[in-house]
Wavefront OBJ file of the C-alpha trace (Angstrom):
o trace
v -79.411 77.781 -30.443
v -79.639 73.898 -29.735
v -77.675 72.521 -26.963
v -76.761 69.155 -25.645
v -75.255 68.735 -21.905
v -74.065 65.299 -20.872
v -73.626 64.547 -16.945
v -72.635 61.225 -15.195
v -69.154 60.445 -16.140
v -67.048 59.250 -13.501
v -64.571 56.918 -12.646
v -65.748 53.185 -10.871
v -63.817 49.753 -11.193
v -64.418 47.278 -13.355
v -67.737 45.458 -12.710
v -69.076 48.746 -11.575
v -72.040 50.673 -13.198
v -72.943 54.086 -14.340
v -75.947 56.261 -16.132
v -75.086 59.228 -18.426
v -77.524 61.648 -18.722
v -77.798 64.101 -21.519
v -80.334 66.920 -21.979
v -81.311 69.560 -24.808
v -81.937 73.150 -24.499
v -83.060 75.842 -26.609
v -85.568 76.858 -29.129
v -87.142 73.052 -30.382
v -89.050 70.125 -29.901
v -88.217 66.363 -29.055
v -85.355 64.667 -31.017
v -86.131 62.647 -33.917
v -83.221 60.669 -33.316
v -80.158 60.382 -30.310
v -77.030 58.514 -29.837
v -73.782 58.043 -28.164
v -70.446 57.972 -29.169
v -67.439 57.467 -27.026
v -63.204 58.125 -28.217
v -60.711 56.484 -26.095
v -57.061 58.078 -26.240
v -55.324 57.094 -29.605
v -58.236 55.734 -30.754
v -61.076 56.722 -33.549
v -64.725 57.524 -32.476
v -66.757 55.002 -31.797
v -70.593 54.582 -32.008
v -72.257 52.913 -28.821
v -75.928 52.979 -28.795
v -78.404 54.671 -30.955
v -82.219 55.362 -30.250
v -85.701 56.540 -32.294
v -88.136 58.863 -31.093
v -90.207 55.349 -31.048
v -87.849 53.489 -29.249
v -85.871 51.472 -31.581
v -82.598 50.938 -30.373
v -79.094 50.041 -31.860
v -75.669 49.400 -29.843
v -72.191 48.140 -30.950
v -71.666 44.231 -30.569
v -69.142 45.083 -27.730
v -71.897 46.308 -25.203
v -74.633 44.531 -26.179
v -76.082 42.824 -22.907
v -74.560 45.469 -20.939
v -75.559 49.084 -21.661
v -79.190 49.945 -21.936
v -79.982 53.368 -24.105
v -83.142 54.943 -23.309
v -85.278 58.798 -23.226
v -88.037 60.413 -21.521
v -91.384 60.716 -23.115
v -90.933 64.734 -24.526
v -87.619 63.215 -26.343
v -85.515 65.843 -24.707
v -83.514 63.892 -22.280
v -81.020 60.731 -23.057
v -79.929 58.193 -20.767
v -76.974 55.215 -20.949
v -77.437 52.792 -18.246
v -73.630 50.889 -18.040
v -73.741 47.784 -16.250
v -70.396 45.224 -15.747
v -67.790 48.247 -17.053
v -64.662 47.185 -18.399
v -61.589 48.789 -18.726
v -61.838 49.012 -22.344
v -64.779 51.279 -21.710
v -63.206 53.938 -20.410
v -63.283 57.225 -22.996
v -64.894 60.569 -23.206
v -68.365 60.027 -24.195
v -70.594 62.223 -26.194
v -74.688 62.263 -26.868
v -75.534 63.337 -30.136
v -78.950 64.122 -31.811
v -80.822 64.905 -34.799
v -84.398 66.642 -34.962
v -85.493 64.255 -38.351
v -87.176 61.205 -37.469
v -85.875 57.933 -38.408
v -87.688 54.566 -39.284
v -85.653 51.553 -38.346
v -82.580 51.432 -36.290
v -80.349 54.015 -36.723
v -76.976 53.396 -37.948
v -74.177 54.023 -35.879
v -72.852 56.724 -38.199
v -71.975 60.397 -36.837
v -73.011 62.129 -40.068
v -76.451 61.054 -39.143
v -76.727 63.204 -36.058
v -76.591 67.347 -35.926
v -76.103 68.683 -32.300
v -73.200 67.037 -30.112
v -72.244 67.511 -26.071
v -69.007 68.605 -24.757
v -68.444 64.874 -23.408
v -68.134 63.541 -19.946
v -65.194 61.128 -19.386
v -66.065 57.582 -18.089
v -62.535 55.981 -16.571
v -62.860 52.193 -15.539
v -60.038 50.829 -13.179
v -58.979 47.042 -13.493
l 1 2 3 4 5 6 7 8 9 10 11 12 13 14 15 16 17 18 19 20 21 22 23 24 25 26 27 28 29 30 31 32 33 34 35 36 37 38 39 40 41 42 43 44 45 46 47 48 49 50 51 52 53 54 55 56 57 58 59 60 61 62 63 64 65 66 67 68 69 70 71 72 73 74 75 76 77 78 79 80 81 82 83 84 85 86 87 88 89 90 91 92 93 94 95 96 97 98 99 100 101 102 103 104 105 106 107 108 109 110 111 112 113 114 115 116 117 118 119 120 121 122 123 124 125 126
């Protein structure tokens, strides 16, 4: 069965960076497609950054500038660079994949993915 692990959460103050990792296992090839997604307490989930097995990337306005989504070269390992946290970063992140390719950016849309992580919690002090 297909399995997604996500490692690098942590807690830093604001300002501070961090890189999230998140790796596959199990019976299958590269991903097609990855992305994460991050919920904050009370709040809905929230697409961050999307990526194509050719390198097209997507993120939400709000990190733009700031977070850099990227993947090794047999499509089985996802990264999230975080540069200049904020506070309103902090939530429990998840990676999330899909094996189908996709041409274009890919929307920030959890429907569009098929495997998800347990989530590793990212806590940004002020």
């Amino acid at each position: 069965q297909v399995e997604l692990a996500e490692s690098g959460g942590g807690s830093v103050q604001a300002g501070g960076s961090l890189r999230l990792s998140c790796t596959v296992s199990g019976n299958t090839g590269g991903m097609g497609r990855w992305a994460w997604f991050r919920r904050a307490p009370g709040k809905e989930r929230e697409g961050v950054a999307s990526i194509t097995s050719s390198d097209k990337a997507t993120y939400v306005d709000s990190v733009k500038g700031r977070f850099t989504i990227s993947q090794d070269d047999a499509k089985t390992t996802l990264h999230l660079e975080m540069d200049s946290l904020k506070p309103e970063d902090t939530a429990m992140y998840y990676c999330a994949s899909h094996r189908g390719r996709w041409f274009g950016g890919v929307p920030l849309e959890p429907q569009l993915f098929e495997f998800w992580g347990q989530g590793t919690q990212v806590t940004v002090s002020s």
